[in-house]
N, C-alpha and C positions, 0 to 999 in steps of 0.2 A: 592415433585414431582409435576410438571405442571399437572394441570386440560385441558385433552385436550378438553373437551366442552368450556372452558372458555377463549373469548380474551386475549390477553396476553399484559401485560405492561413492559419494560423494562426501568427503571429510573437510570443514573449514574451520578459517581460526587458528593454523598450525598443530594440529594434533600430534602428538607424538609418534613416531615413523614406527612403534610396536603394533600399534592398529592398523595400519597399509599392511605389514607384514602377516600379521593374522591374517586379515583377511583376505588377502592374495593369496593366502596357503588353502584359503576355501573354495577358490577358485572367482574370486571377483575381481573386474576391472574397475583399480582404483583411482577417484581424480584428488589430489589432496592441495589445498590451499591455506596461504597463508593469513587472510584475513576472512572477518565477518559479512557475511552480506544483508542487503538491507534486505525488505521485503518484496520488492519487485524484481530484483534479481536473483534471491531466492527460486522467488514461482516460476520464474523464466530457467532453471536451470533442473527444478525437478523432475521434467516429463524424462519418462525411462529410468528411473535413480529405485533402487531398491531400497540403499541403506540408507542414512543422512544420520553425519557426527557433527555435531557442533560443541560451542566451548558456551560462555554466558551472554554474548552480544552479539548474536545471531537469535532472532525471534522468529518463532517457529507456532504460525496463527493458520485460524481455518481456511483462510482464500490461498495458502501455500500447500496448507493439506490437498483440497480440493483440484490442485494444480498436480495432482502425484498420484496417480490412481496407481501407480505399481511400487508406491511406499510401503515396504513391508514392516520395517521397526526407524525408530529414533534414536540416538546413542547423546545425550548430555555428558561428554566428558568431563565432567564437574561434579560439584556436590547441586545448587541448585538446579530448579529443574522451571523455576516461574518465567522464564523467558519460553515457555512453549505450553501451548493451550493444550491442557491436560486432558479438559474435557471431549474437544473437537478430535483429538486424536483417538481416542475414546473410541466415540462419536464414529471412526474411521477403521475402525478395527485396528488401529495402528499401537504399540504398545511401545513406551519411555523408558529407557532404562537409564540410570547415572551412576555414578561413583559416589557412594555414600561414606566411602568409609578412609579410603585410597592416598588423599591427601590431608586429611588430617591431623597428623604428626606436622606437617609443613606451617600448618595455620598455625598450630600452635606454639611453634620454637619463634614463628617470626614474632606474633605476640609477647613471646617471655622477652625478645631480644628488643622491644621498643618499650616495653617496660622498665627493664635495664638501664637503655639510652638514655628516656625520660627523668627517670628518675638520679640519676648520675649528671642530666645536660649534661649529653655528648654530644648532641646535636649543635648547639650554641657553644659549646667548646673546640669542636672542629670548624666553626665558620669564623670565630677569630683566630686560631691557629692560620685557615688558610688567606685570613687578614691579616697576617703579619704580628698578630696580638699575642703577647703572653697574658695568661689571665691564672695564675695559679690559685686558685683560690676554693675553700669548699665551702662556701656558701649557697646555699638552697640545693645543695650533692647531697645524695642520702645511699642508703642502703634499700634494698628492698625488703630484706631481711623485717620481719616485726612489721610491714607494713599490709594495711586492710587492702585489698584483691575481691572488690565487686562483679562478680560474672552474671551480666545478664542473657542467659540462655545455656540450660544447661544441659545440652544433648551432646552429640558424639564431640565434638571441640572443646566444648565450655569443660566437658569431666575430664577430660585427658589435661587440659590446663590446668583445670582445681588442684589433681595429681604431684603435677610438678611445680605448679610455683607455690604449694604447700611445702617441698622437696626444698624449694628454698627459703624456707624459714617464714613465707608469709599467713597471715590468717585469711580464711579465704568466706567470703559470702556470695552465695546464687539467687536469682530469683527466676521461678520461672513459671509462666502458667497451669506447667501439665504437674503432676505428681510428680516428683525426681528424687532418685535415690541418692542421697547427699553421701559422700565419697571421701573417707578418712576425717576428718575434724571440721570438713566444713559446713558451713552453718546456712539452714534454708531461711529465707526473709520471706515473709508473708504478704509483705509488697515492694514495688519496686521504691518508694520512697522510703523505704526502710531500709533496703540496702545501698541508695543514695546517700542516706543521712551516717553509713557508719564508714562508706569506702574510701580511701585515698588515691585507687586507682581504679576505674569504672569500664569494664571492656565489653563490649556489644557481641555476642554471637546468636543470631534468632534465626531464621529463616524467613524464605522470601516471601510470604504467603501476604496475599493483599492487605489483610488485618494492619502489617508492621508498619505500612506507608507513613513514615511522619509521625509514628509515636514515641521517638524520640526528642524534644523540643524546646524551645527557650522555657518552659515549665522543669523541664526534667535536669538545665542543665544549670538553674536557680537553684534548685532543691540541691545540687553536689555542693560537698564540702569546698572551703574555699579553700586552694591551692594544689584541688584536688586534680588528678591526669584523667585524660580520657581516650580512650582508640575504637575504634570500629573497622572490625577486618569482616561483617559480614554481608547486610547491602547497602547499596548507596543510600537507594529511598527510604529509610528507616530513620535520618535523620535530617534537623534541619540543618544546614551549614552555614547559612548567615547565622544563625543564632548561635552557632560553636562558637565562629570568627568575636562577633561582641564580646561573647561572657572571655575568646582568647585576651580582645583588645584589652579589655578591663582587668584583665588579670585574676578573675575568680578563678578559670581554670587556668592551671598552670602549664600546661602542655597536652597536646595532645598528637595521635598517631591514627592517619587515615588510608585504607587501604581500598576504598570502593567508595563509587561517584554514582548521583543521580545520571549524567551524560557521559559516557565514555568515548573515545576516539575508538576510532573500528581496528584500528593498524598500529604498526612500530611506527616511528615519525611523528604523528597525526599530531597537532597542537592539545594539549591539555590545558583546561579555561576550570576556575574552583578560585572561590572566593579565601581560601585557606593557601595558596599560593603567596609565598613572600614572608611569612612567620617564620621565625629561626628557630622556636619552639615548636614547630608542629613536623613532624615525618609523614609527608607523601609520597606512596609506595605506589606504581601501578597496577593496581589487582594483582598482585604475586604470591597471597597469602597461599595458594597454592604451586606457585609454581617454582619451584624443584625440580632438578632431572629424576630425583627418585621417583619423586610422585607423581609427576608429567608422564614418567613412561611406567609405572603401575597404572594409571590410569587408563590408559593406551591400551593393555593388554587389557584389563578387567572388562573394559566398556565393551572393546572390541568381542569377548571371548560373550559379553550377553550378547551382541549383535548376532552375533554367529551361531550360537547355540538354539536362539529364537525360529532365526531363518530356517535352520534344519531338523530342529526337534520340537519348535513348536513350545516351546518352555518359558514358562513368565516370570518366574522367582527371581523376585527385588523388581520385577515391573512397576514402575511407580502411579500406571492409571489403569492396569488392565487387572483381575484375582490372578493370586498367584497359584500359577498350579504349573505342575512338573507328573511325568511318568515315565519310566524306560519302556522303552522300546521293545517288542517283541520281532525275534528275526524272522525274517517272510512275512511282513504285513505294510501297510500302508496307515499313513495317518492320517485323519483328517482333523482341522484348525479350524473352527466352531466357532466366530465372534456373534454374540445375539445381541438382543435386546433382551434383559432378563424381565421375562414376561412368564407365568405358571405354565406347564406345560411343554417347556420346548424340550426336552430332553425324551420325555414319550415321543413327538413327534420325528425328532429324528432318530430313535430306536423303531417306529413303527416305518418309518421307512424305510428302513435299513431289513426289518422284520422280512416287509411287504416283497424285498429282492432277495430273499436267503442269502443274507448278507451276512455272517457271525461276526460278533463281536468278540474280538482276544482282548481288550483292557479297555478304561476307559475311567475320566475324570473329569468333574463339571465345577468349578469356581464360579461365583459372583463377587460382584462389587457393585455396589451401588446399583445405575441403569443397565451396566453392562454383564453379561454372562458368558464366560468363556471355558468351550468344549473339547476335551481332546477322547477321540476312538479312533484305537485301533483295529483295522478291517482285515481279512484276508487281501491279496492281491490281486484276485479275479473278480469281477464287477462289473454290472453294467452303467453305460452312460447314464444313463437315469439315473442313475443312484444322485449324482453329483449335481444333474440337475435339479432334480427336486429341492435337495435340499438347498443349493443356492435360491430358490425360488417361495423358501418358505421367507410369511410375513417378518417374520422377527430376526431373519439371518442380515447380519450387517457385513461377513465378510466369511468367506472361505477356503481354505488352502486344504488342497492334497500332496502332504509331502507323503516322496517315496520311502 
């Protein structure tokens, strides 16, 4: 039974047991589950919940926020963050934090290693092996060595790959919308049908952001070279999948390697349904591009250690929806956690309040983003009530905490 003196952590999805541990060492009582919940079970288990960790198939929307008035942070133990309404959380004072960086090494070895498969058929050579078949033969077996390595999306995955499967003799082309700094010899394409038109192996790393939905397509998968490999380790809805399965049927592309579904099962068990089921050329992973015990329990500890640091210090650095700002603490004060509306003015207003109680200010830091504006001042520790009212009472205060 819940310790009602004790903050409350709800972690789902199986997070790694280094985040319970964290944060029981901060003094929270943790409930940790092994699968995702939908939305209605969600909001039914928020009321009292401080923290809330989730993985990628947990959706995290404004009628769940609205159900959580004593949500202080979010923890996306992941790299993506679009399974949770960025804005509404915003919107709530609430602040997202992920793993951006943690599991990256993971994504990447497994991409070199279905690369490898692919282009070797080991896949088709181990399903006749375990048919009883001897098949020695090196026909359509290649090296990787000397072969084009199309990377579309070239942020923290896409360059740590460039890296190393240049490492193995391949030549490497990116394409990507933002600026990107191209990384030892390899070569930026100015569109993506240009780096279609030169690759042999075409591997998908973008991010989730609503733009991607589906731009990947029977257009895009006409334009590969014929024979050419394909994989996607980064989201489901970025591609079509009947349109992979056709151009699989047809043999334009020669193989490909799928690590993320438009519909995922919630659990271990759960039936998996994908029209790419059944090819002896295609490797279906279950979302594991990340999952490693390395990087499962890096994760654990990183995500957890922003959890924690938020709650007590009030720190937003690497907050993926709130301005990042950070300050040390001065000993013998109090802090107060400022979430506004950034509107002209509010930072007079709550120094004139603070004025108006001879209140002294010992530090103090104001970040914006966007709609939102967020305040950290540190106080003495003698005060009065008022102070705290007021300023939860000004028009543009969306949320306020006094940590000690």
């Amino acid at each position: 039974m819940t310790d009602p003196g004790r903050p409350r952590a709800l972690l789902l999805e199986g997070i790694h047991p280094n985040a319970v541990t964290r944060l029981e060492s901060e003094g929270y009582a943790v409930e940790a589950l092994g699968r995702a919940l939908d939305e209605d079970e969600l909001t039914g288990r928020l009321a009292g919940v401080h923290l809330l960790g989730i993985r990628s198939k947990t959706a995290v929307r404004a009628a769940a926020l609205k159900a959580a008035p004593d949500l202080v942070a979010v923890g996306a133990f992941c790299i993506g963050t679009d399974q949770v309404d960025l804005a509404a959380a915003a919107a709530a004072g609430v602040p997202v934090f992920n793993a951006p960086f943690s599991n990256t090494r993971s994504v990447v070895e497994l991409a070199v290693a279905e690369i490898i498969a692919l282009t070797r058929r080991l896949t088709e050579k181990n399903a006749a092996m375990h048919a009883g078949v001897w098949d020695k033969a090196a026909e359509g077996s290649h090296e990787v060595r000397g072969r084009n390595l199309g990377i579309v999306g070239y942020g923290n995955i896409g360059t740590q790959l460039s890296v190393l499967a240049e490492n193995l003799g391949m030549r490497v082309y990116f394409y990507d919308t933002a600026d990107r700094l191209a990384l030892g010899n390899a070569h930026r394409c100015d569109t993506l049908d240009e780096l279609l038109g030169v690759a042999d192996v075409v591997t998908l790393h973008v991010d989730g952001r609503p733009g991607n939905s589906g731009f990947f397509g029977a257009e895009q998968f006409a334009r590969m070279r014929s024979g050419s490999l394909f994989l996607n380790l980064s989201r489901g809805f970025v591609i079509d999948h009947a349109a992979l399965r056709r151009h699989l049927d047809s043999g334009h592309v020669a193989g490909a390697a799928v690590d993320v579904f438009p519909a995922e099962p919630k659990g271990r068990g759960d039936e998996f349904v994908s029209e790419l089921r059944g090819l002896p050329n295609v490797i279906l992973t279950p979302h594991i591009g990340g999952s490693t015990e390395e990087a499962q329990a890096d994760i654990g500890s990183f995500v957890a250690n922003k959890l924690a640091q938020y709650a007590a210090e009030g720190v937003t650095t690497l907050s993926v929806n709130l301005p990042p700002v950070a300050m040390p603490q001065q000993p013998g004060t109090h802090r107060l956690v400022h979430v506004h509306r950034n509107t002209p003015g509010v930072l007079a207003a709550v120094n004139s309040i603070l004025a108006g109680h001879q209140v002294n200010i010992e530090g103090q830091v104001l970040g914006t983003r966007g709609e939102v504006g967020f305040l950290l001042t540190d106080i003495g520790t003698r005060y009065a009530d008022d102070v705290v009212d007021q300023l939860r009472a000004m028009e543009q205060t969306i949320r306020l905490r006094v940590l000690p």
